[in-house]
C-alpha positions in Angstrom: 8.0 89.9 -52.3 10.8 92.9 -52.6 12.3 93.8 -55.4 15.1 96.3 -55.3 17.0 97.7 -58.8 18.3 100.5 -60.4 16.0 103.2 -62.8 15.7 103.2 -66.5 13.5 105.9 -67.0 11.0 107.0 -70.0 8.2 109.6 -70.4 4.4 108.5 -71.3 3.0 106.5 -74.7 5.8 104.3 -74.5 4.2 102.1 -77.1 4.7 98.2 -77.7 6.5 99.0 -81.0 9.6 101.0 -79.0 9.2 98.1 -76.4 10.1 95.6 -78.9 10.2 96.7 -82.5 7.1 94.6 -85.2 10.3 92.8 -87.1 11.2 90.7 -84.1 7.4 89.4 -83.5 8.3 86.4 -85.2 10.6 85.5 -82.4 8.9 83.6 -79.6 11.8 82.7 -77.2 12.1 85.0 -74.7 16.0 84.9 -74.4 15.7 86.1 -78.3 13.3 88.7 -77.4 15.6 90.0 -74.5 18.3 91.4 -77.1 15.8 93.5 -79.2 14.2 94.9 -76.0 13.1 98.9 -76.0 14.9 99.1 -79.2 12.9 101.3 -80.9 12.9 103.9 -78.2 16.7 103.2 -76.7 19.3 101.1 -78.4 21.4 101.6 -75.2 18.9 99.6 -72.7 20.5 96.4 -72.9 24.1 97.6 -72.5 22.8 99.3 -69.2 19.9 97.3 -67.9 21.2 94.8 -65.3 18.9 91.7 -63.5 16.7 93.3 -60.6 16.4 96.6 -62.9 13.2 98.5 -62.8 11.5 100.5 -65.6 9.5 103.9 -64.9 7.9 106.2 -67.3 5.2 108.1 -67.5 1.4 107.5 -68.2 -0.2 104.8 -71.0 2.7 102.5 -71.0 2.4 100.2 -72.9 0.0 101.7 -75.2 -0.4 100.5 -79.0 -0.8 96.8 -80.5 -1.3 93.8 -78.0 1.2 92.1 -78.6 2.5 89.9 -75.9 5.8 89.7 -76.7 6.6 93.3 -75.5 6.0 92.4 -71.6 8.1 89.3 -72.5 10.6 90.9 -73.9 11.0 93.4 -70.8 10.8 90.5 -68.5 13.3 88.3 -70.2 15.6 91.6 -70.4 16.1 91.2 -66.5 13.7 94.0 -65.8 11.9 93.3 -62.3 9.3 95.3 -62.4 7.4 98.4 -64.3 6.1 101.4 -62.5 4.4 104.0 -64.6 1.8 106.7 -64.3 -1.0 104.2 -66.2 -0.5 101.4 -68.1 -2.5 100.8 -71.4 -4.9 98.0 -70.2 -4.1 95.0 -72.2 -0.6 95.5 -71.6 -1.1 95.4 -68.0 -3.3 92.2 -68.4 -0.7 90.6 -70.1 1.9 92.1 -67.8 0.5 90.1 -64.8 -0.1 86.9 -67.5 3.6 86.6 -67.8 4.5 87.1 -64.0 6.1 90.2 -64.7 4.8 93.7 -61.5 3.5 96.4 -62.9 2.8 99.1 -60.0 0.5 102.3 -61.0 2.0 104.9 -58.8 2.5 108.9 -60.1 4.3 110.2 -58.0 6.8 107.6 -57.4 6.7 108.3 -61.9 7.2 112.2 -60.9 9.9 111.7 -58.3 12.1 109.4 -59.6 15.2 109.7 -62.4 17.2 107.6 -64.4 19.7 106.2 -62.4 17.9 105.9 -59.0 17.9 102.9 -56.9 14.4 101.6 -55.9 13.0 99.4 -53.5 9.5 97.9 -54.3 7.3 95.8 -52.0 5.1 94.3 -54.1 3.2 92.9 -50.9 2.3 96.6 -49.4 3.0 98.9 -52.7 5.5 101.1 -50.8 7.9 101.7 -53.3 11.3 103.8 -51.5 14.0 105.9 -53.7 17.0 104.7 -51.6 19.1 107.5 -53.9 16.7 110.2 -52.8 15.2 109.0 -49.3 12.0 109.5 -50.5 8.6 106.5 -50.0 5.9 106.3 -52.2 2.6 103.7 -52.4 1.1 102.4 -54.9 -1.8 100.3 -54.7 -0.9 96.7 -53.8 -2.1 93.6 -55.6 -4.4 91.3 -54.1 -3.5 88.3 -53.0 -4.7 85.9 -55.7 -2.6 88.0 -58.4 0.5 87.8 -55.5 -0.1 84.2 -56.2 0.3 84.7 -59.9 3.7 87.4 -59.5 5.0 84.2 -57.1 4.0 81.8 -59.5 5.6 83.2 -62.2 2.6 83.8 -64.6 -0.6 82.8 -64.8 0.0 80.0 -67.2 2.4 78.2 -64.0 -0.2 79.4 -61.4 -2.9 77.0 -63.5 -0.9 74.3 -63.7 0.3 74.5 -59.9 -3.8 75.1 -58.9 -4.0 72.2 -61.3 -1.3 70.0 -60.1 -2.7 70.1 -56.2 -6.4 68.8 -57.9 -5.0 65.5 -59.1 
């Protein structure tokens, strides 16, 4: 699986509350969530952000509440993918739960700026800044989570595992 989209970059302790703001977790569609998405951090995202699009930032993304929405929301916003320093761990579980990569990879983090155009193969974790010629690797998934980035969640992984038993 490849995934190839331009950077919007943030630093580290992006939290779920900039990711999508505590007044909108009443809202469960994920079309709704889109338009609120990284509000509280930057109220330009959604005029930028374009399908394919790929998020980096620095270390304990994600960090804060659990909410589920905020991995939702970035998915929903067209975002393809996630590569940060570290993500907080919950939001990484729930990250994968929803179908939506989330790569683990420093210096592709340190090397990259806003802007840039990335190329991500989720199958070997070589991640390659086309803007600045440079390849990094992060640590691939293994193959029964590839399942569950093809499936598109973990929820339409069960009921395809599921749907082959009957």
């Amino acid at each position: 699986m490849k995934l190839r989209g331009k950077v919007h970059k943030y630093g580290a302790n992006v939290d779920t509350d900039a990711i999508i703001p505590a007044r909108y977790l009443s809202l469960s569609e994920p079309a709704e969530l889109a338009k609120h998405c990284m509000e509280g951090i930057d109220t330009e995202f959604l005029s930028r952000v374009q399908a394919g699009d790929i998020v980096v930032a620095g270390s304990n993304f994600g960090c804060g509440s659990s909410r589920e929405h905020a991995p939702l929301a970035i998915k929903a916003a067209g975002i393809s993918c996630v590569i940060a320093k570290s993500f907080a761990r919950i939001f990484f579980r729930n990250g994968i739960n929803i179908g939506l990569p989330l790569l683990e990879c420093a210096e592709a983090s340190d090397g990259t700026e806003e802007g840039d155009v990335l190329e991500v193969d989720l199958n070997t974790g070589e991640i390659r800044n086309i803007t600045k010629g440079k390849t990094f690797v992060a640590k691939p998934y293994p193959e029964f989570m590839m399942d569950i980035m093809a499936a598109g969640g973990l929820v339409e992984y069960t009921r395809k595992k599921l749907s082959v038993r009957s």
